[in-house]
N, C-alpha and C positions, 0 to 999 in steps of 0.2 A: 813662481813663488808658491809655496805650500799651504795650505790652511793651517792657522797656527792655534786661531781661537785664543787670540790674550782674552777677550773676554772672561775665560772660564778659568783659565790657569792658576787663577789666587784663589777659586771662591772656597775652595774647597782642597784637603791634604791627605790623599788614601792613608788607612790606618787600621784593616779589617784583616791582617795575615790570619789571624784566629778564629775566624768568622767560618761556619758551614754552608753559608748561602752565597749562589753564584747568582748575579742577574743576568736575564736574558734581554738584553738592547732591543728596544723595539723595531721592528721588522716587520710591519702587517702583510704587506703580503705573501712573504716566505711564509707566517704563523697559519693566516687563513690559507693556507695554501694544502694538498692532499700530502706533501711532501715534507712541509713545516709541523704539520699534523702528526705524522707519523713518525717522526723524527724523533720529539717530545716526549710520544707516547713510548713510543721503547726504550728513553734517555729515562723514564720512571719508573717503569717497569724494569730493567736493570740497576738502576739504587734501590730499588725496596727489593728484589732476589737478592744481591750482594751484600745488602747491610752497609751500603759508605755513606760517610758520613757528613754529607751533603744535600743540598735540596737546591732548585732552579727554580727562580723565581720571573716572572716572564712578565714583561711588561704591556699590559693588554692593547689591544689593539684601539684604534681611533674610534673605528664602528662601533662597538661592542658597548660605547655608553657608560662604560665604567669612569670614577670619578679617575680624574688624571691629578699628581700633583704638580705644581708651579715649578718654573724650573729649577731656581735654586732649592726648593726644598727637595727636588729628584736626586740632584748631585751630593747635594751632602748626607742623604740618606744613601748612595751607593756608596761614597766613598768612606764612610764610615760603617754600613756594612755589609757589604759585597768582598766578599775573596776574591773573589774576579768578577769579569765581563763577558759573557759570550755576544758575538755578533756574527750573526750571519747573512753576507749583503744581498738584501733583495733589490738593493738599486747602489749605482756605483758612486753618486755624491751624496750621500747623508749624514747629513755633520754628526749627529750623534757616536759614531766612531771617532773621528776625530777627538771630538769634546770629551769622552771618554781616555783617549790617549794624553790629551792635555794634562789631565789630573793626575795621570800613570796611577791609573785601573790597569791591574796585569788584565790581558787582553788576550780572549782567544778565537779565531776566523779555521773557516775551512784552509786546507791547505788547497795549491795550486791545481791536483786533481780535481780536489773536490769542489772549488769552485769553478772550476769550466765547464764541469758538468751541471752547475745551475745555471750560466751565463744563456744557455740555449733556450733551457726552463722557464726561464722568467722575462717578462719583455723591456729590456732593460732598457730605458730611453738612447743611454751613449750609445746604445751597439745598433741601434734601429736602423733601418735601410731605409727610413725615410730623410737619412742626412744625405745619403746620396745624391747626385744632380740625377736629372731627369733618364738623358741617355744611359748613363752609367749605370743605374739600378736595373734597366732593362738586361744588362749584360750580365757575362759572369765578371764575379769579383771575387775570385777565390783568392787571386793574389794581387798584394799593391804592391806601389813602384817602388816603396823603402822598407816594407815589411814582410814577412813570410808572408800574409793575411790581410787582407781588407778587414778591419773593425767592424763594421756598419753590414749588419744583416746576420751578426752572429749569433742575437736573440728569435730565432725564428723557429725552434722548435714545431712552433703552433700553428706555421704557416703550413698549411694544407699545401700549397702546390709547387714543395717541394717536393721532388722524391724522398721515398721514406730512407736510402742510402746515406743522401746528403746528408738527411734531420740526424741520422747516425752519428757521423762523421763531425757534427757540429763542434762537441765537444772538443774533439783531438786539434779543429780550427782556432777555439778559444781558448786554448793553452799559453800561448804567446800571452793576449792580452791579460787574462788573469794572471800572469804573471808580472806585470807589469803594472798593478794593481797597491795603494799603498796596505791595501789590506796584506798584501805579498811580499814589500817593499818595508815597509818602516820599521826599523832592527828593534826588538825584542818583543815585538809582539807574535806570540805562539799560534801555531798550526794544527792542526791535526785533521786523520784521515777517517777515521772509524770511534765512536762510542768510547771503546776499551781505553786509546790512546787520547781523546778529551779527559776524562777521568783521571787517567793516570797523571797524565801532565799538571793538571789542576790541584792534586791532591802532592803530587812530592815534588812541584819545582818551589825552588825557594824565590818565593811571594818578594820577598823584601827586598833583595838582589835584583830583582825584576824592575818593581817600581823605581826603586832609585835609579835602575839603567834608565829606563820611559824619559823619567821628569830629566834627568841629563840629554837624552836626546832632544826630548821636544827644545828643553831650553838652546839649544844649538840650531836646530832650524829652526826655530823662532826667530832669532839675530838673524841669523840668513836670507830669510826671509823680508824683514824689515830693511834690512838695507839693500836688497834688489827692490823693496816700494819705493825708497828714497832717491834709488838712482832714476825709476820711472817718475817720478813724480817731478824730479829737478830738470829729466829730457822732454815733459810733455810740453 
């Protein structure tokens, strides 16, 4: 069953097609990150040289001390005015994706390149090679018995004793699993590879078209969802 988030689905009804501010979903450690960092800074520095007519609004990070607001006043301050959502996963279950799709905030994630090549970067708990059993992680586990790829060890960029080959190689390993990612996975939420093509995406897809596909989806794996609970719930 899917995360559906009824909690959130009513509290709030995107209505910002008009709107020039995009929110950036909080992410602390992609932000605080050298990668997150620089990302930002050339996504600004390319709106102020081209003059579009936008601006990102980033949601600060936990450290940083800044006040945060309560959750229903977050949601209905983005879904009233945010044009969109960017999210970039710095870990692979964080609801605030989700809860964002819930509302059908048009949604935009790295596409399937571009996240495999953070899956290495960042030490994402699902891919840790600490789920493996004892003997097993000793081993190689380039391939499992049902998948192109073993999961489990593909955040390891930072693991010193690997060859610097393998740390290479990482990415092209986590192609599979980022793809199989709801961030990669859930129909209309948008991709993109490079700056030019966030921008652009964000600026001519029709916004409205969009949301109504979302809230039609979610509402369909929501029902699907509920009643694969009902049938576990009536076999436990």
């Amino acid at each position: 069953a899917s995360w559906s988030c009824w909690y959130i689905a009513d509290l709030a009804t995107w209505d910002a097609a008009d709107s020039g501010e995009v929110i950036v979903l909080r992410a602390d450690l992609w932000i605080e990150s050298t990668a997150g960092r620089a990302f930002l800074h050339v996504l600004h520095l390319f709106l102020a040289e081209n003059g579009f007519p936008l601006s990102f609004q980033t949601m600060s990070p936990l450290s940083s001390g800044a006040p945060t607001l309560a959750f229903e006043e977050l949601w209905h301050s983005a879904a009233q005015g945010a044009r969109a959502a960017l999210f970039i996963p710095d870990d692979m279950a964080k609801m605030i994706f989700w809860e964002a799709y819930a509302l059908a905030i048009p949604l935009w994630t790295p596409s399937v390149e571009h996240l495999s090549r953070l899956i290495p970067f960042f030490a994402y708990y699902h891919f840790s090679a600490k789920h493996l059993p004892p003997v097993q992680s000793a081993t190689d586990v380039s391939r499992g018995d049902s998948f192109p790829v073993e999961p489990f060890g593909l955040s390891g960029a930072r693991n010193t004793s690997l060859a610097l080959e393998d740390r290479l190689g990482l990415p092209v390993r986590a192609l599979f699993w980022a793809g199989m990612s709801d961030f990669i996975r859930y129909p209309h939420v948008q991709h993109f590879e490079s700056l030019p093509s966030l921008i652009a995406g964000i600026l001519r897809c029709d916004l409205l078209a969009l949301s109504t596909a979302m809230r039609k989806a979610h509402t369909r794996r929501a029902a699907s969802s509920a009643a694969t609970w009902r049938i576990a719930v009536a076999d436990a």
